[in-house]
N, C-alpha and C positions, 0 to 999 in steps of 0.2 A: 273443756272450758265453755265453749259455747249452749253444752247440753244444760249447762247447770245455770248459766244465762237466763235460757231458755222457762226453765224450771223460777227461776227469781220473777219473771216477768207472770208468766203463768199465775204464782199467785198476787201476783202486785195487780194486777188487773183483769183476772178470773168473770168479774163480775159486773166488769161493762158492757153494755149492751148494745153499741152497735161500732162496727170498725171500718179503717178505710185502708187500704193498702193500695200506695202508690210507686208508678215507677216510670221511668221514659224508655225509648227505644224498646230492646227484647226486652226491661224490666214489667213494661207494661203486661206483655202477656202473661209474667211471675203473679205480678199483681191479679189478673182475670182469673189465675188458677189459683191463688193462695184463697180468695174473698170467700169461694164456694168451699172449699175444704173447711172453712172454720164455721159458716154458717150448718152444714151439712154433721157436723159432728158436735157443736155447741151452741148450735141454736140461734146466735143474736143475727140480724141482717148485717152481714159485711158485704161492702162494695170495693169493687179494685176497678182504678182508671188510672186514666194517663196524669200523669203528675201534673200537664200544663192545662187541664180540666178545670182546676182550681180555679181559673178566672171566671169560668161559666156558669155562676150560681153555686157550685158547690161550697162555696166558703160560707154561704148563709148558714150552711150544718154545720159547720163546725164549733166544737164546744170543749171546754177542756176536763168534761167524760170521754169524751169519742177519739180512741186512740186513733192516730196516723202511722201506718210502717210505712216508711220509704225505704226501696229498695234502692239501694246508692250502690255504681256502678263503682270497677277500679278508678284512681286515677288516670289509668291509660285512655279510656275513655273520657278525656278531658269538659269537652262541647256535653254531654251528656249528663256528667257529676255536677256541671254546675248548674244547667238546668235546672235539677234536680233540687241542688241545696236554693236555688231560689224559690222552687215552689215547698220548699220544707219551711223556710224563711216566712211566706204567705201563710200557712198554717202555725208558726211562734206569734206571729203579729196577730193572730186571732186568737189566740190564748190556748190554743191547742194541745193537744197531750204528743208528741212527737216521739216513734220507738223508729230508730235509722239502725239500718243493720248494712254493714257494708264493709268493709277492706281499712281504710283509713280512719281515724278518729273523727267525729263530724265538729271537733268544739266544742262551742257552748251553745251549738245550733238546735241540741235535742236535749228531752227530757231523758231518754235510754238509750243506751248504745249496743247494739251487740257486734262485736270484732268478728267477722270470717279470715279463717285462714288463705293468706295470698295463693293464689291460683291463676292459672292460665285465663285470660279473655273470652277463650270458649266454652268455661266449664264455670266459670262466675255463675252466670245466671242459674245453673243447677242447685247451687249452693244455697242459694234465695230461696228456691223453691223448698228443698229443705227446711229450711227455716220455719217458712210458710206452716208446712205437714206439722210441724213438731209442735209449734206454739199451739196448734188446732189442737193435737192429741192431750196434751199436758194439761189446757186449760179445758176440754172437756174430763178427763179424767178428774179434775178437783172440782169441776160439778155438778161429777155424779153421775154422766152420759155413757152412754153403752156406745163405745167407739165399734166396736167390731156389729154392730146392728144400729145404725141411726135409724130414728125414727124415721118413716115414710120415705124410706128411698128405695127406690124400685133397684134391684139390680139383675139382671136376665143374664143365664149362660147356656148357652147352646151347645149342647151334646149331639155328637152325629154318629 
């Protein structure tokens, strides 16, 4: 279900060119690793920060071209998800394109939702990242990118 998600978003917004993925606590990191993965294989500049970034000037970009992923933690992480749907909330009130991929349903808080299947607290954040890889591979693939050779990335492997 999720892949085919995946695949709906891919071509729904294939052709935006610049993205932001956000997230708090470990989300953040998902977010620093998703940003380059999608830049790295389809080109647009994407950025990943901390979701409560948003107060610092970044809300000035925001546009409702410029998709948001918030990575939305379980429920269990209570202090965390709400965080979160607050700074997703900052980016609605700015007319923003909002894609929440997380465990629970987020409302009427976003434009797109993708459901992950419930999982342990330790293994959530994996599942984001996933996410992350797949939405990169799908939507460079429908733009024509050569995933298994992106342009100008150096990759070194040391044979001994």
């Amino acid at each position: 279900m999720v892949f085919q998600e995946l695949t709906r978003l891919a071509v729904r917004y294939h052709q935006r060119r610049n993205w932001f993925f956000l997230g708090r606590g470990i989300y953040t990191a998902i977010a620093y690793e998703s940003a380059p993965k999608m830049q790295e294989v389809t080109y647009p500049p994407a950025e990943g920060m901390p979701a409560g970034f948003l107060e610092h000037g970044t809300l000035s970009l925001i546009e409702e071209e410029m998709p948001g992923m918030f990575l939305i933690p379980p429920k269990e992480e209570q202090e965390v998800c709400d965080l979160t749907f607050s700074s997703l909330e900052e980016v609605r009130a700015h007319h923003g394109t909002v894609i929440a991929c997380g465990f629970d349903k987020g409302g009427g808080h976003c434009n797109e939702m993708i459901m992950l299947t419930k999982t342990s607290l330790g293994t959530a954040p994996f599942l984001h990242l996933l996410v992350g890889q797949l939405l990169a591979y799908e939507i460079a693939v429908l733009c024509g990118c050569d995933v298994d050779k992106p342009r100008n990335l150096a990759k070194s492997v040391t044979v001994e």
